[in-house]
N, C-alpha and C positions, 0 to 999 in steps of 0.2 A: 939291561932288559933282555937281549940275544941269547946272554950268556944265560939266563936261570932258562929261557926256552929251550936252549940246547941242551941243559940238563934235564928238563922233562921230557924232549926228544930222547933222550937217552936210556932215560927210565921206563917209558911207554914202548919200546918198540927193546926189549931184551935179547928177543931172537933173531933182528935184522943189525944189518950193522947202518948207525947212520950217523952221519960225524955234523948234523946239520943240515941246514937247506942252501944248495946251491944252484939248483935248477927246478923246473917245474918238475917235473918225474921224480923227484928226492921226496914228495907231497905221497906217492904212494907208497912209502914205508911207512909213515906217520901214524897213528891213531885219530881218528876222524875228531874226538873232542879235543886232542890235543890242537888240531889244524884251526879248531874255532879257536882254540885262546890266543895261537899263534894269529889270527885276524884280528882279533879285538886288539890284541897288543900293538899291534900295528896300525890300528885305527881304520881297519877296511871293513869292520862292520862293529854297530853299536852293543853296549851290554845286556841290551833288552830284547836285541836281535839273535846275539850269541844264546842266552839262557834260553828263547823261542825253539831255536835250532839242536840244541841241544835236545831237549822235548821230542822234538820229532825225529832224531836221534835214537833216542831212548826208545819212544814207539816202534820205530822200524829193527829197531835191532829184536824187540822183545816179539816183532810178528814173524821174524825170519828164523825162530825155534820152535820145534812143538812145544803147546802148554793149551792152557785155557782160556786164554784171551779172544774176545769177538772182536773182529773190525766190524760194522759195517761199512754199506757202499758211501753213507756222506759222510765219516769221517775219513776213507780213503780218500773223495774227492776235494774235504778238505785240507788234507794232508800235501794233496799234490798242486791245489791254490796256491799254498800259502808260500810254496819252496818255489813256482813259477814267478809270483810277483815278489818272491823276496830276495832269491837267490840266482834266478836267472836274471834279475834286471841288473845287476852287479858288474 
């Protein structure tokens, strides 16, 4: 299981060097959905949690470019609900 993660660590991060996770701070070379499969693999969050996160993931990456996309104020607000009870409670 480690071993095909370290292979995705490896493939996901081509312009860092990362030989693996050895410490908490190795977590910042990583690609953020790569960190969630690394959780679910490890059983630190469920798969319905991961593909949740993932989502708003997605969201956040696609508000942090110019384009055309609207947030309003209650999907920010639920945005930032659902990673307080979901992800802060962790």
């Amino acid at each position: 299981m480690w071993g095909r993660r370290t292979a995705y660590i490896r493939l996901s991060t081509p312009k860092k060097k990362v030989n693996g996770i050895q410490k908490q701070s190795d977590f910042e070379k990583v690609n953020e959905s790569i960190q969630l499969e690394i959780f679910h693999d490890a059983g630190v969050i469920g798969k319905t949690l991961k593909n949740q996160l993932i989502e708003r993931l997605n969201l956040r990456n696609a508000c942090g470019h110019p384009n055309s996309v609207a947030i309003t104020e209650g999907v920010a607000c639920a945005h930032v609900e659902f990673l307080a009870a979901n992800v802060y409670s962790l």
